[in-house]
C-alpha positions in Angstrom: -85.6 -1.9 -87.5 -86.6 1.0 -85.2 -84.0 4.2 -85.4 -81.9 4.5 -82.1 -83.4 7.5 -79.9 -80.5 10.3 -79.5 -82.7 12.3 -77.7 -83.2 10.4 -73.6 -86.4 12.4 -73.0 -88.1 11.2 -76.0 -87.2 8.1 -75.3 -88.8 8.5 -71.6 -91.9 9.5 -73.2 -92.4 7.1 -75.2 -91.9 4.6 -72.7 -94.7 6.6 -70.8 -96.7 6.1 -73.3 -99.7 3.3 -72.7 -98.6 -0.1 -74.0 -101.5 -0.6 -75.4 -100.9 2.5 -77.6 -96.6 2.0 -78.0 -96.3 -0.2 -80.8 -98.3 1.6 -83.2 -96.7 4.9 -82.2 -93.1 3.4 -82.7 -94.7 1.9 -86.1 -95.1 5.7 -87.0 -92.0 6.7 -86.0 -90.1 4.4 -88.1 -92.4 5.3 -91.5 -91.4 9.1 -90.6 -87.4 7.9 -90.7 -87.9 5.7 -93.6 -90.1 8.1 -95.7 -87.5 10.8 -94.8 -84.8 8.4 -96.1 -86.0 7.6 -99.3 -86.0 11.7 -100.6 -82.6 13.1 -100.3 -84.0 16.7 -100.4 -85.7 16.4 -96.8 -82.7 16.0 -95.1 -81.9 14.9 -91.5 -85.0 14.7 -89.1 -84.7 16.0 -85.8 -86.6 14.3 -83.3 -87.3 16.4 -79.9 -90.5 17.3 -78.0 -93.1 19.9 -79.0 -96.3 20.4 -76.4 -94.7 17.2 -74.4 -95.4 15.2 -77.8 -92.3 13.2 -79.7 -92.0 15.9 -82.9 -90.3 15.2 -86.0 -88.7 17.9 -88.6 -86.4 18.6 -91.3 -84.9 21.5 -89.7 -82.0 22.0 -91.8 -84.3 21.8 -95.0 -87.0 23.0 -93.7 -88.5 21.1 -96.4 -91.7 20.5 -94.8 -94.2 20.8 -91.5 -93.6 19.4 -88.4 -95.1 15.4 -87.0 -96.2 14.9 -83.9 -97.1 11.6 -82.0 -99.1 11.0 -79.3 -102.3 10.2 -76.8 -105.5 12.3 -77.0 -107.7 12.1 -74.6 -110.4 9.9 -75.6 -107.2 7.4 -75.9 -106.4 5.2 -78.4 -103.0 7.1 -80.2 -102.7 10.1 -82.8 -100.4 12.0 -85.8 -100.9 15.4 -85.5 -99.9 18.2 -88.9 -99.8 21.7 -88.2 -103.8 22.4 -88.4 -103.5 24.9 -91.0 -101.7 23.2 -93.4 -103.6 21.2 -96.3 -102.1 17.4 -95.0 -104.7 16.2 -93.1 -107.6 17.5 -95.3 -106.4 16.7 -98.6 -105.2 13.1 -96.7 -108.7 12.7 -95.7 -110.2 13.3 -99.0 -107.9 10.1 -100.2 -108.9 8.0 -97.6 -112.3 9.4 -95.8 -113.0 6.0 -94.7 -110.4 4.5 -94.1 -109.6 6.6 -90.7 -110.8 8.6 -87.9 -109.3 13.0 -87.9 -109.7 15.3 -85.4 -110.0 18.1 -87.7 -107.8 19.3 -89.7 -105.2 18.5 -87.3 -105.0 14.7 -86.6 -105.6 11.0 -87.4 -106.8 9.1 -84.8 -106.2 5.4 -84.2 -108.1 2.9 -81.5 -105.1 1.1 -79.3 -103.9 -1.9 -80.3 -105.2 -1.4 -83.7 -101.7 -1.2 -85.9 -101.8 1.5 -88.2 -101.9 1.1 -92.2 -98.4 2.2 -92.8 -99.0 1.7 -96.5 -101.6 4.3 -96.8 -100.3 6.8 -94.0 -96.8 7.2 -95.8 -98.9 9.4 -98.2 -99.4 11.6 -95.1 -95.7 11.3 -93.9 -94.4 12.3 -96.9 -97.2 15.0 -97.6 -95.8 16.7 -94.2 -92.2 16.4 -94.6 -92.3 17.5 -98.0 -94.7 20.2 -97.7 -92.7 23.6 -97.9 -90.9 21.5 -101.2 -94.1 21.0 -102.8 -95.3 24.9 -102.5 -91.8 26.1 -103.4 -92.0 24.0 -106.5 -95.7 24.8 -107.2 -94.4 28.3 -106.6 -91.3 28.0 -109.3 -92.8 29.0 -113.1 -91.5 26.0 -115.7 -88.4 27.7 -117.9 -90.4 28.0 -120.9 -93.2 30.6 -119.1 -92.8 34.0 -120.5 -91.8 36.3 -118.0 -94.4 38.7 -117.1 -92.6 41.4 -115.3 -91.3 44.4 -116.5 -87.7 43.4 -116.2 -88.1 41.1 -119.2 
């Protein structure tokens, strides 16, 4: 079941949005609620618009980087990461064949192909959990000797 839309202007844009292109876009949307849904620690998502794109985040928790939907150019539909971030890269090492990227930045799908929600919750979760996964990679295991001076 598709999440309600509390926000009216994302709900415009996505019914702007070429049909053609609207059912998998609304498939991603769902796997970003459910993916949030299934680890506690991301929190709420808020879903507004970033660059005129549907953009999803875990404000509260900041938890991890921010998903964006939409229509490039060339057509067909996207999900955009923060280009500097390792998502889409480390994504695409997974599953090189399996998709099209722009970049670091996106992965591209042909309208009315439906996307493989299977594989792309890796992604989904990858983004919304990607400030969790540095701050634990970031937090020494008890047992490590401390190495500053304070003992």
């Amino acid at each position: 079941m598709d999440p309600a839309f509390p926000n009216s202007t994302v709900a415009a844009v996505f019914d702007g949005f070429p049909a053609e292109s609207r059912a998998g876009l609304l498939a991603l949307r769902r796997l970003i609620f459910e993916c949030a849904a299934e680890r506690p620690e991301i929190g709420a998502i808020t879903e507004t618009l970033k660059w005129g794109q549907p953009a999803y985040s875990a404000e509260v928790s900041c938890a991890g980087t921010t998903l964006r939907l939409g229509v490039p150019k060339t057509g067909g539909y996207a999900i955009y990461v923060h280009s500097q971030t390792t998502v889409v890269p480390q994504f695409r090492d997974m599953f090189s064949d399996a998709f099209s990227y722009d970049g670091n930045r996106a992965v591209l799908f042909d309208a009315p192909q439906a996307p493989d929600l299977e594989k792309l919750r890796f992604l989904v979760m990858s983004a919304l959990c990607y400030h969790l996964d540095k701050r634990h990679l970031k937090t020494p295991h008890p047992d490590t000797p401390r190495t500053d001076k304070r003992g």
